[in-house]
N, C-alpha and C positions, 0 to 999 in steps of 0.2 A: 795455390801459387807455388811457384819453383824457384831456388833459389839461379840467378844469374853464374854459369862455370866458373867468373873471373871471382866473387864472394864466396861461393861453396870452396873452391881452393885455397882463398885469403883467408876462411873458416878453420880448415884442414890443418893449414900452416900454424896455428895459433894452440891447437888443441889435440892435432892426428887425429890421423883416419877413422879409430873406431870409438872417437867422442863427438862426433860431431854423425846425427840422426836422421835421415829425411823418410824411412819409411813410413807407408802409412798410419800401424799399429804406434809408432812412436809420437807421431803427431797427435793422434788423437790421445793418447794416454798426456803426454805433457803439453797440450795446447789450453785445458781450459784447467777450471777449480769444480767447487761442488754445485757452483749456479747454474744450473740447466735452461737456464733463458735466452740464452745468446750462443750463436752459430761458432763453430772454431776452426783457424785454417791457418795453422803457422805455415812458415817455408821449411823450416827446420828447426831442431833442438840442438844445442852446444849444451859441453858437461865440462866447464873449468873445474879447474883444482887446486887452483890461487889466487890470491887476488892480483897477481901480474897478470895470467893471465885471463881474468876479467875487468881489467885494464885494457889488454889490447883486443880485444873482442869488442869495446865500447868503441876502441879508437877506431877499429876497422867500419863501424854503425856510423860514426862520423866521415868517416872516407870518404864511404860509397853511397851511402843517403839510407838504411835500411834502419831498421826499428828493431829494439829489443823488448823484451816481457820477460820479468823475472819471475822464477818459479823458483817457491819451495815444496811442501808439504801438498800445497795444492787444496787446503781445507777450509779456504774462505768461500764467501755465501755472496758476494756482488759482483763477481767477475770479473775481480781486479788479476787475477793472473789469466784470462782466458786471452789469446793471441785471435784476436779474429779479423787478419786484414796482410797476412803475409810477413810476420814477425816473425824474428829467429827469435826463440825463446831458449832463454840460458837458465839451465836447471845447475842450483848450486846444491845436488843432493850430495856430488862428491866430496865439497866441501864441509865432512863432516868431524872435523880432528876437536877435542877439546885439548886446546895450547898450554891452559897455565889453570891451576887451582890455587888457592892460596887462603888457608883460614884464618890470617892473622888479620887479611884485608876485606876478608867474607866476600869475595871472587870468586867468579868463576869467567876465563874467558875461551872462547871459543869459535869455530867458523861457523860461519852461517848456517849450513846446511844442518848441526848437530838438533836432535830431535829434542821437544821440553822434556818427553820422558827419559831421556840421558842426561838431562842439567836436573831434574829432579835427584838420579840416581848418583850424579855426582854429589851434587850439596848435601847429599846424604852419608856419603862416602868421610865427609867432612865434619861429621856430626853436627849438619847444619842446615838451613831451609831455603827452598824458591818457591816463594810462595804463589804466583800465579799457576792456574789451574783451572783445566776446563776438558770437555769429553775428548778432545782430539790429540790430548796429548802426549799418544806413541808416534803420530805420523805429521801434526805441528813442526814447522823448523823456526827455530831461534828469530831467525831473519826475516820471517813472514809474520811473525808475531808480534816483532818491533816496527815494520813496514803497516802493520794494520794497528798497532797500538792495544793490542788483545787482549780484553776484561777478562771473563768467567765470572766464576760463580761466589770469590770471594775478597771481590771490588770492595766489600763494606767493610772492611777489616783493613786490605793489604794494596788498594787501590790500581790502576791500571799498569799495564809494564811500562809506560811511562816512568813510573816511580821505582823500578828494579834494574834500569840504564847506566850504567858507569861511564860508558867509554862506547866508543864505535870506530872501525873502522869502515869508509864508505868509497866506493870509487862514481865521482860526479857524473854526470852525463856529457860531462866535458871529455873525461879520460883522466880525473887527475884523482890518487890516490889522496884521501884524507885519512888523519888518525885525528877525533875528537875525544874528548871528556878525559880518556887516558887514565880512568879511574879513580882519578880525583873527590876528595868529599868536597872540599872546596878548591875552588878556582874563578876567582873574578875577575878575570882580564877579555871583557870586551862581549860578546854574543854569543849565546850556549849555541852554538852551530848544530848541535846533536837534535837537539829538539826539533829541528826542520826536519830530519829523516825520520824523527817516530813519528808513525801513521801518512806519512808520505804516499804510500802504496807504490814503492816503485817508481814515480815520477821525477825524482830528481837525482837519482841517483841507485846504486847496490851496493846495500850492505855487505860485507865480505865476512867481518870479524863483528863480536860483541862481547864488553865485558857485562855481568850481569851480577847485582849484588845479590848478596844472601841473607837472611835472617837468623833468629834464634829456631831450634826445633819447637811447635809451639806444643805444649802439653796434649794430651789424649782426647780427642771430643766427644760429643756426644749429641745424638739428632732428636729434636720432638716432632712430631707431625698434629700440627693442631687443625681442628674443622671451624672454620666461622659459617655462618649467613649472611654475610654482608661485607663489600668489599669494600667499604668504607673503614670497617673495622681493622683493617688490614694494621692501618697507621697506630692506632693506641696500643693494640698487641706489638708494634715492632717497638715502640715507645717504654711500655712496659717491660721487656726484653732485654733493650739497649741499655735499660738504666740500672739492670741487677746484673749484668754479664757482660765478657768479651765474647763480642757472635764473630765466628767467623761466613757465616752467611744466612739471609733471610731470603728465600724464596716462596714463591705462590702460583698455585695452578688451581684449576677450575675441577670441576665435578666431571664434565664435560671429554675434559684430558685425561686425568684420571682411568675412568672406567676406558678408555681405549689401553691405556698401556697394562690393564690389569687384562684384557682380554686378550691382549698381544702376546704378554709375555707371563700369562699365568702367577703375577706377583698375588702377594695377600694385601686386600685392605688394611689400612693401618689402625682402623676400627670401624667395629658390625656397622653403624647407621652414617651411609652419605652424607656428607654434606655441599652447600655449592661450591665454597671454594674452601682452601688448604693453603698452611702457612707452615715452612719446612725454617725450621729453625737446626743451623748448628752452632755449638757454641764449644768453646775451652770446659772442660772437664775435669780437669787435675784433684781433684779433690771435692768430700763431700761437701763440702762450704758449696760449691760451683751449682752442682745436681739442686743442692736442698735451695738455692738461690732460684734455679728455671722451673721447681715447684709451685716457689712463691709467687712468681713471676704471672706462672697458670692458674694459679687461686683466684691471682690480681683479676687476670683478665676473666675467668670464669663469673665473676662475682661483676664486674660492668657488664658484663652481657654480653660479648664478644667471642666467648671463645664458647665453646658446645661439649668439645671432649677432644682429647687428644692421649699417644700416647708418644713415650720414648725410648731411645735404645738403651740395653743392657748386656751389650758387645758391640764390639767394633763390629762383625758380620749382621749382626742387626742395623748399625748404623748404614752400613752400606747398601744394605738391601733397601731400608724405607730412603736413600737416598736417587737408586734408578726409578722410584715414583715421580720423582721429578729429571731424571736425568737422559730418563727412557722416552721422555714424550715424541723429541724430533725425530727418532728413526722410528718413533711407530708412528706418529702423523704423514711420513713419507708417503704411504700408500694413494693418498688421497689428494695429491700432486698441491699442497698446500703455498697460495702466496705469502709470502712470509714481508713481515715489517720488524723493524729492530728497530725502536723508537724510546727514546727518554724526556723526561719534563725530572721538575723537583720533584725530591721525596714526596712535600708535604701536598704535590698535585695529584700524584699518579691516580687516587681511587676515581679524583675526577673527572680525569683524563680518560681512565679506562670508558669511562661511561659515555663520556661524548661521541669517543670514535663507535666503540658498539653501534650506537643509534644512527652515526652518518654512516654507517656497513648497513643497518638493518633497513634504513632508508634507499639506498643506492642499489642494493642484494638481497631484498627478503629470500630468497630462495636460498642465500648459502650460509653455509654453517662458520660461525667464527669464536675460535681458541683462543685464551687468554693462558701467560705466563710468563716466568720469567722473574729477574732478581730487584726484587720491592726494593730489597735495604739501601741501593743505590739509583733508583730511580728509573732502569731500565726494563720494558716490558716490550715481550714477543707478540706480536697479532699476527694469526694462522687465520685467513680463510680458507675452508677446504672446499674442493671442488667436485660440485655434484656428480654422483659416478655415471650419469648418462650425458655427460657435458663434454663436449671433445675440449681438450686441454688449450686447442687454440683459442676459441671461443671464450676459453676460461679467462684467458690472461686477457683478453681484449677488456671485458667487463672490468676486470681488476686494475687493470690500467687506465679506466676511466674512474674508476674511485679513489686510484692513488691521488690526485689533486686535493681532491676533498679529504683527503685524510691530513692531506702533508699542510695543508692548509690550519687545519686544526690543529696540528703539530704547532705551527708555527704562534696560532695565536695564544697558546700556553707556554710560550719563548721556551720548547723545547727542541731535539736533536730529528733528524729526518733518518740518521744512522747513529746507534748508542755508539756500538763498538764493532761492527762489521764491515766499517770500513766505506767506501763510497763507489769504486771500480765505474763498471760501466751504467749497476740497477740504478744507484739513486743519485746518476751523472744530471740527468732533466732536472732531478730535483734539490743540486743544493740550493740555490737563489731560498727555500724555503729556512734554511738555516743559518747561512751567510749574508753579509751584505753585499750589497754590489762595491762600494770600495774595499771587503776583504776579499772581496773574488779579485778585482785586479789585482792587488797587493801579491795573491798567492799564483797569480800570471806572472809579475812581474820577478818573484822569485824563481817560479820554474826559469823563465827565460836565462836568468845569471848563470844558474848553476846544469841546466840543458839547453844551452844556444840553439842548437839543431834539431831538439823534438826527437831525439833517437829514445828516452824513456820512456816505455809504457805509457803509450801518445793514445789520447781519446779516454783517460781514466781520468775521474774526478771532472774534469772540462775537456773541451775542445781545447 
């Protein structure tokens, strides 16, 4: 689709000539994310570089009836920034200045566009911490991270960026500039208005600015890689764990996963005898008390019968290497064009959780292979089925598309999430009613409507 001469001009005037995109190579680079399931066809891409003007680039959307897609980093997995229906999609990559530091208030604030790995390197600057963290982020932006509310790998410790939000700057789907939270510890006058734009995905609004709190630096860590036989086991090992240490993450992946990422990427076992599954513990380190603690911890569980053998690091480049056994799995499952589920129940379900859905896969797919992994300590698990290599990839999704009911279904009757933390976009649009009810589905209609009269926000994500 093209944009109409009298918009392409009303675009121009907002931003000049050479921020504003229609070739082809432009569209396809900034029209979709990393979900490969859905077609992309922006009209064009705009590159503001304020939030004035991504103000009047909104107001222009409201003018003339056309729809926006905000893009940042572009590194989500549902297709919440893929344009597929003639959207001008506004890339806030220019939007990359970090505004104001300030260690007194453990801030940091900044534009949208600025990447986690420069708010990491800032807070460090500061001799201080941001603690979310996850593989993406050198090309993660600030804005996309708060628009999808983005875990990682050490939700069990430092919980989602919901809890690292001070302050936001947003411009509504209306056209109206907001400043929320303004970095306040406290403030109780009336409705955290901010809380509506985290994990929004762009529906009601674009974030422009974000102030983001910091931490303390936390002490030195250290990784064990433990082997169980039983993914049952999973729970007393994290139990045992949790009650002699601060973990900053508990992870598990299968035997399965494993021996692909060691044949992928030539890593070393983390000892001689397989087992079926693996339990990637990090924890605070500062001191022998901590070490001689996560020994005890492994006798504990060696001695109930849970744990087989494990070992752990004795450098930080040890720590990091037994850490791509688990961090390496998605880019080397890539190969085998895997449907992916990002799914959560409570801690104290997930072993049985894992187990149910297995069986409605092994029931619906005997023929295909399914991965398990993902971060235990918080409840969230990844299910990969991969796709037979003589299976044409259409073929593939159709099948998987007929087992996601039955999966989301058994999601549901363990009152857990249909999306932990990737968000909802266009993949698991059919399936909130699984997670929501139908009076919170209106409720979150009727707030889109307030705050986008006209449907110009990232229209057709999360619902119709």
């Amino acid at each position: 689709m093209t944009l109409a001469p009298g918009i392409e001009s009303a675009l121009r005037g907002v931003v000049g000539g050479s921020r504003l995109k229609t070739d082809r190579d432009s569209l396809a680079h900034y029209g979709r994310d990393t979900c490969d399931m859905f077609e992309s066809a922006p009209s064009a891409v705009v590159f503001p570089d304020s939030s004035e003007e991504v103000r009047d680039i909104v107001l222009l959307a409201n003018e003339h009836g056309f729809a926006l897609v905000p893009s940042g980093g572009r590194t989500g997995l549902s297709g919440g920034a893929t344009a597929s229906n003639g959207e001008v999609v506004i890339s806030l990559e220019r939007m990359n200045r970090v505004l104001e530091a300030n260690a007194t208030d453990r801030t940091v604030r900044c534009q949208a566009g600025v990447t986690t790995a420069r708010l990491h390197q800032k807070a460090r600057e500061l001799d201080l911490h941001y603690p979310v963290d996850f593989a993406a982020t050198g090309s993660s932006h600030i804005a996309g991270n708060i628009a999808t509310n983005a875990g990682g790998t050490r939700v069990i410790r430092y919980g989602m960026t919901r809890n690292w939000v001070g302050g936001l700057e947003v411009v509504t789907g209306s056209g109206e500039i907001l400043e929320l939270g303004r970095g306040l510890i406290k403030d109780n006058t009336g409705y955290e208005l901010q809380q509506l734009f985290i994990g929004s995905e762009g529906t009601l609004g674009i974030i422009t600015e974000a102030t983001l709190r910091l931490t303390r630096v936390p002490a030195e860590s250290a990784v064990m890689v433990l082997g169980l036989t039983r993914l049952q086991d999973l729970l007393p090992v994290l139990g045992a764990f949790q009650a002699r240490l601060t973990l900053n993450a508990f992870e598990f992946f299968t035997e399965d996963a494993l021996a692909r990422v060691i044949e992928r990427h030539g890593l070393q076992r983390p000892f001689a005898i397989a087992t079926p599954v693996y339990a990637l513990v990090d924890f605070e380190a500062g001191s022998e008390i901590e070490l001689e603690n996560a020994l005890r911890a492994y006798e504990h569980c060696r001695e109930g019968g849970w744990v087989s053998d494990a070992t752990i690091s004795q450098s930080h480049g040890q720590a990091q290497a037994m850490w791509r056994l688990r961090d390496d799995i998605s880019e080397t499952l890539s190969r085998w064009s895997p449907y992916k589920n990002d799914l959560s129940v409570r801690v104290s379900l997930v072993p049985e959780f894992l187990s149910a859905v297995s069986g409605v896969v092994a029931e619906a797919c005997p023929d295909f292979e399914v991965l398990w992994y993902g971060h235990i300590g918080d409840g969230n698990v990844h299910l990969n089925i991969l796709k037979p290599e003589k299976m044409a990839l259409e073929e593939f999704k159709a099948h998987c598309a007929k087992v996601s009911e039955r999966i989301f279904e058994k999601t549901q009757a363990f009152g857990g999430s249909v999306s932990a933390e990737h968000g909802v976009g266009l993949l698991k649009k059919p399936y909130l009613a699984y997670s929501r009810s139908h009076q919170q589905i209106v409720l979150m209609r009727t707030i889109k409507r307030a705050l986008d009269p006209n449907g110009v926000m990232n229209p057709g994500k999360i619902f119709e």
